[in-house]
C-alpha positions in Angstrom: 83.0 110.1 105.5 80.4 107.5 104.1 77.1 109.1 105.3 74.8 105.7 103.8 74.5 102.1 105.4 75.6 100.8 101.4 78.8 103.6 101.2 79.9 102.1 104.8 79.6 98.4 103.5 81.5 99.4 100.5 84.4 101.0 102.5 84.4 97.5 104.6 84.4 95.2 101.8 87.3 97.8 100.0 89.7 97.6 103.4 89.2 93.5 103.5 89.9 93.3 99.6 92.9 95.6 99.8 94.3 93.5 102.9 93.7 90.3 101.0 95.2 91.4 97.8 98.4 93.6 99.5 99.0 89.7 100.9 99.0 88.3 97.6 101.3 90.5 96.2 103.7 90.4 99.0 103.8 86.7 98.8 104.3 87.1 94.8 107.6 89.4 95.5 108.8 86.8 98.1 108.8 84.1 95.8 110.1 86.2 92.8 112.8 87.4 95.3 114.1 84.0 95.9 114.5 83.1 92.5 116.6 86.9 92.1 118.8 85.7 94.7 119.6 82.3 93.8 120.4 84.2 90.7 122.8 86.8 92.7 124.5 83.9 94.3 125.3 82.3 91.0 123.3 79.1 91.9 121.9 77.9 88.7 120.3 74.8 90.6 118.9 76.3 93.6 117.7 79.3 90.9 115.5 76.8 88.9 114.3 75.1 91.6 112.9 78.5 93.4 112.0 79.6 89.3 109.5 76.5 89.3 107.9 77.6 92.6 107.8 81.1 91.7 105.8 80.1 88.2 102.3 78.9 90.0 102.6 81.9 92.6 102.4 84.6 89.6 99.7 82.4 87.4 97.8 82.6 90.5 97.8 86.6 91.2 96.6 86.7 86.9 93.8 84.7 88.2 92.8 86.5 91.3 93.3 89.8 89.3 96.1 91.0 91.5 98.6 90.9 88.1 98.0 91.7 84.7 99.1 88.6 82.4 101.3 90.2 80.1 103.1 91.4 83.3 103.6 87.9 84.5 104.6 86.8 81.3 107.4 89.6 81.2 108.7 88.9 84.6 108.9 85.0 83.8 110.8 85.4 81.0 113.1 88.0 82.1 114.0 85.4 85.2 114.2 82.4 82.7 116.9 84.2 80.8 118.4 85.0 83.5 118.6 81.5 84.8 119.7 80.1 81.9 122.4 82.7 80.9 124.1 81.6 84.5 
């Protein structure tokens, strides 16, 4: 257990960051799961449509730090060629 006031403060400010980015990369897999099933159900439409929602949502976690950018960049073009070989 944190026995100084500045280890305490740290563990608070760890718990809040870990809650804040756990959100943001649950909210990343919900939009990249939308796009997976559109794909699933063979709707090339519906597919795009959640693809071009799903593209700001990932840019977004680079820039907070919650993603690494080649990852993003790997997962958006495995889902593009996905979409367009439907």
């Amino acid at each position: 257990m944190a026995s100084h006031k500045s280890a305490e403060k740290r563990i608070r400010q760890i718990a809040k960051r870990t809650a804040i980015n756990r959100a943001r990369v649950s909210r990343v897999r919900t939009f990249v799961k939308k796009v997976e099933t559109a794909i699933a159900n063979g709707d090339k439409a519906a597919a795009q449509d959640a693809f071009q929602l799903a593209q700001p949502e990932l840019h977004r976690a680079i820039t907070k730090g919650v993603l690494h950018k080649n990852t993003v960049s790997r997962k958006l073009s495995r889902l593009a060629a996905r979409i367009n070989a439907l």
